[in-house]
N, C-alpha and C positions, 0 to 999 in steps of 0.2 A: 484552672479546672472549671468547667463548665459545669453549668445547673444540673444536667441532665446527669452527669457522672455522680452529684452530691445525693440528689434526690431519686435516683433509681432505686426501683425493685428486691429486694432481697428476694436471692433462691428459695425458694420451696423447699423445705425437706421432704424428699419422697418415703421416705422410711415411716414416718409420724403419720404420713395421707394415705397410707395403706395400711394404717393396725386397725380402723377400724374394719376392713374386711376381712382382714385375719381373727378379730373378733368375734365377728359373726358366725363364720364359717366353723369356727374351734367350738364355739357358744352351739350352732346345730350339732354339729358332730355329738360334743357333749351328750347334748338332750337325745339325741335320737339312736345315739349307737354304745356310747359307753355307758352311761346309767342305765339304761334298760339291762344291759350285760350286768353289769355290778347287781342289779337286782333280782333277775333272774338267776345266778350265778351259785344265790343261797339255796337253791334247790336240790345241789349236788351235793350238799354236805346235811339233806333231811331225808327223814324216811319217805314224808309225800308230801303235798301242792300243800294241803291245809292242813294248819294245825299239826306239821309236820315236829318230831323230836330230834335233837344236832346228833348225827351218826358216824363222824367224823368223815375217816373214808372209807368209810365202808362200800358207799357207792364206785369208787375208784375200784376200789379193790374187785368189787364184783363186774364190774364193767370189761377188766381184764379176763374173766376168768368164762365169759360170755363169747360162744362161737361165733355168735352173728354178727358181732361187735369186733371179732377178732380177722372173721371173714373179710366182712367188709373192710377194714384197715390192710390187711394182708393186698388185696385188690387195687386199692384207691392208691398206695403205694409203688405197685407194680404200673399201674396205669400211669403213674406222672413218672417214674423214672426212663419208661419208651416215651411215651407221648408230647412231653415235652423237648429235651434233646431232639427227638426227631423233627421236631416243628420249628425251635428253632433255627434247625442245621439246614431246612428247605427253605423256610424264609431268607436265612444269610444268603443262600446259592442265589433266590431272585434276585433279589436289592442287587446281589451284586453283580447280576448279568443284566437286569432294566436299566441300572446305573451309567452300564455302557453303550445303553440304543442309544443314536441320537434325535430319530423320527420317532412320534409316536407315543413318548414314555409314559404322556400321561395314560394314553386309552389302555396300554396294559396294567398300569399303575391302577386305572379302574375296574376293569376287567377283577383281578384279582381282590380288591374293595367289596364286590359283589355278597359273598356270603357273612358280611356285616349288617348288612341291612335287611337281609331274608329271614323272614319271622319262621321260628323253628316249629312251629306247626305246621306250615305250608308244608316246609322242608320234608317232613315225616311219611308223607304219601312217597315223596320221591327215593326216600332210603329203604324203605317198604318192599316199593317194587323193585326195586334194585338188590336188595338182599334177603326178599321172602324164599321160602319153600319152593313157590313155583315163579321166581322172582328173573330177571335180565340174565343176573348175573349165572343161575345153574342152567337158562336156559343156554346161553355159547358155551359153558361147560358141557353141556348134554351134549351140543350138536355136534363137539368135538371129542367125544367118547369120553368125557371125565363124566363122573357120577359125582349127583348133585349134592351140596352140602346144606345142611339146617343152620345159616350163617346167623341168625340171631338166637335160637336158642341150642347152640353149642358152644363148648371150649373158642369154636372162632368167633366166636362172638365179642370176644375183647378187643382183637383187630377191627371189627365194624369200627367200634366205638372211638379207637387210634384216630383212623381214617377220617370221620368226621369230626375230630377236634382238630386235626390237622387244617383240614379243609376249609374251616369255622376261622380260625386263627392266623393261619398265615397271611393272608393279605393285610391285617392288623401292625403282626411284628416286622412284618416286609417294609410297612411304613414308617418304622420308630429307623432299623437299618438302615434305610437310603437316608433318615435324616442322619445319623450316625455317621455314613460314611461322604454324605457331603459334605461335614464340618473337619475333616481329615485334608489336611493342605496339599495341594498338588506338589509343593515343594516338595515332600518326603519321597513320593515315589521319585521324582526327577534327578535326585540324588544317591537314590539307592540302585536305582537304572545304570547311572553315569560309574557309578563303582561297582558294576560289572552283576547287582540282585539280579533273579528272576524274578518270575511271577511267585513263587512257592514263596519263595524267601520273603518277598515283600509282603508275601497276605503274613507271616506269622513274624515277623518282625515290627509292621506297620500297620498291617488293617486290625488284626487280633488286640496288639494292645491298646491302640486307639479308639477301639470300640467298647472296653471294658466296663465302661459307665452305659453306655446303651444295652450291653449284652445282660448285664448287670435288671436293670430294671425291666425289660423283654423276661428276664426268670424270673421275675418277682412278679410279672402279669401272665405267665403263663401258667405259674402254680396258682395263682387267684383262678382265672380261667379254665383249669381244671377242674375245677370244681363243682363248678357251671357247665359242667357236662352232664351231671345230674339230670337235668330239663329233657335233654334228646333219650339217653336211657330209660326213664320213666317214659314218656309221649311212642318208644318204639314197643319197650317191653311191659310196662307196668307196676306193681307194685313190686312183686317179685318175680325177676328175672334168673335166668340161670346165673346161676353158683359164681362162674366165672367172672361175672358185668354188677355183682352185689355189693356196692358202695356204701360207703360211711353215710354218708346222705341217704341210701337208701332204709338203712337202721335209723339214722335219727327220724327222717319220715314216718316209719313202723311205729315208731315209741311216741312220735306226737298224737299220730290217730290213738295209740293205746293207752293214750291219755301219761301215757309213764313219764312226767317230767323230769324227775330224778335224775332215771340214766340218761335223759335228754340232754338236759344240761351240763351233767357228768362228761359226756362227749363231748362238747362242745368244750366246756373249759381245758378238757386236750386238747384239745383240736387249737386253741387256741396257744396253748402252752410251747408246741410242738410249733406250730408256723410263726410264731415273736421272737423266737433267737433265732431261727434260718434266717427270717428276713433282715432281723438285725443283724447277724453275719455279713448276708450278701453288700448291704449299704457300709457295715466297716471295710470289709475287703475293696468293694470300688473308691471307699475312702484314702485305705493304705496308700493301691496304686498309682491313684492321680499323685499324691504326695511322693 
């Protein structure tokens, strides 16, 4: 046995060279997003900001029993049960028709990238004229005898708002997809071909369940993302918009300028409440099925 063999190197533990950035990271998150929460949190169980008295839930109570609070949830609900499925279901179609170019992929891989990096106030001139009063879009309605629609301040106006989270988002989840279905082994179809699969049979037998962990976390950042639709509906409508586009964000906004912290916070620890067992749902289900 030579030197070299006695006196070498011991491996690294990589596990030990990485806590302290896990550290770190857990240590900001801490400071900057769960204590604030923990502490602002007390406001939902006082009657106000200072010098507030404990009311238990009362604030709960009342929060349920508030139109604008109930508006807006009824809304913000409806909006991610379309908006999402649909964003996902056009994202999977790209990934999985780009997947198959073989010239090119990345320029439409960017192409579609594009409305990630468009700041959404530029954006807001162009959704303007494209769905005002006297906007693009009633103008080729006009010109083809349909009569023009008031597309942001009417009932259609929640389709606008679809539309541009679609638009916002897909090129996003199109990229988490094609990583998804790159890591899907060519074996599988080769074998499902050879024993006589289609196309149909292979997408729900092979690309569906092998995507579950990808499809999995694409709904866990499109409800996040949802959310953040707020920003475009305020910058097109304002504070208050029609009835139909009246978001939970839009209430909590009202109650911040109204100084109401209460029900502010009230909301939000739903809000909170309500999205920690979905998401923890969705991460046990992608759990079950890899296992």
């Amino acid at each position: 046995m030579n030197k070299s063999t006695l006196h070498s190197p011991k491996p690294k533990n990589r596990g030990t060279s990485s806590m302290p950035y896990l550290l770190m990271g857990f240590t900001g998150f801490t400071l900057f997003y769960i204590w604030p929460f923990i502490l602002s949190a007390k406001y939902a169980f006082t009657d106000k900001p200072a010098n507030g008295i404990f009311v238990g839930l009362k604030n709960f109570i009342e929060l349920f029993h508030s139109k604008p609070y109930l508006l807006g949830l009824e809304n913000t609900l409806y909006f991610i049960c379309i908006s999402v499925p649909l964003a996902m279901s056009i994202s999977l179609l790209l990934a999985m028709l780009i997947n198959r170019v073989e010239k090119y992929k990345a320029v439409f891989t960017l192409i579609f990238m594009i409305p990630l990096v468009m700041p959404s106030g530029s954006m807001v001139f162009f959704w303007k004229a494209l769905f005002s009063k006297k906007g693009y879009i009633n103008f080729i309605l006009s010109s083809i005898g349909i009569s023009s629609v008031n597309w942001l301040e009417s009932t259609s106006s929640i389709y606008v708002i679809v539309l541009i989270f679609i638009w916002k988002n897909m090129g996003y989840n199109m990229i988490l997809f094609m990583v998804g279905l790159h890591n899907i082994p060519k074996m599988y179809y080769e074998a499902a071909s050879i024993d006589g699969a289609g196309a149909v049979q292979s997408f729900f037998k092979i690309t569906l369940p092998e995507l579950i962990p990808t499809t999995v976390l694409v709904t866990i950042m499109s409800i996040i993302n949802s959310f953040k639709i707020f920003k475009e509906v305020y910058l097109l409508t304002g504070n208050y918009p029609n009835e139909r586009i009246y978001m939970l964000q839009h209430f909590m906004n009202n109650m911040f300028y109204a100084l109401n912290y209460p029900k502010l916070t009230t909301a939000t620890c739903v809000l909170v409440l309500v999205i920690t067992p979905l998401v923890y749902f969705l991460l046990w289900f992608e759990r079950r099925q890899r296992e």
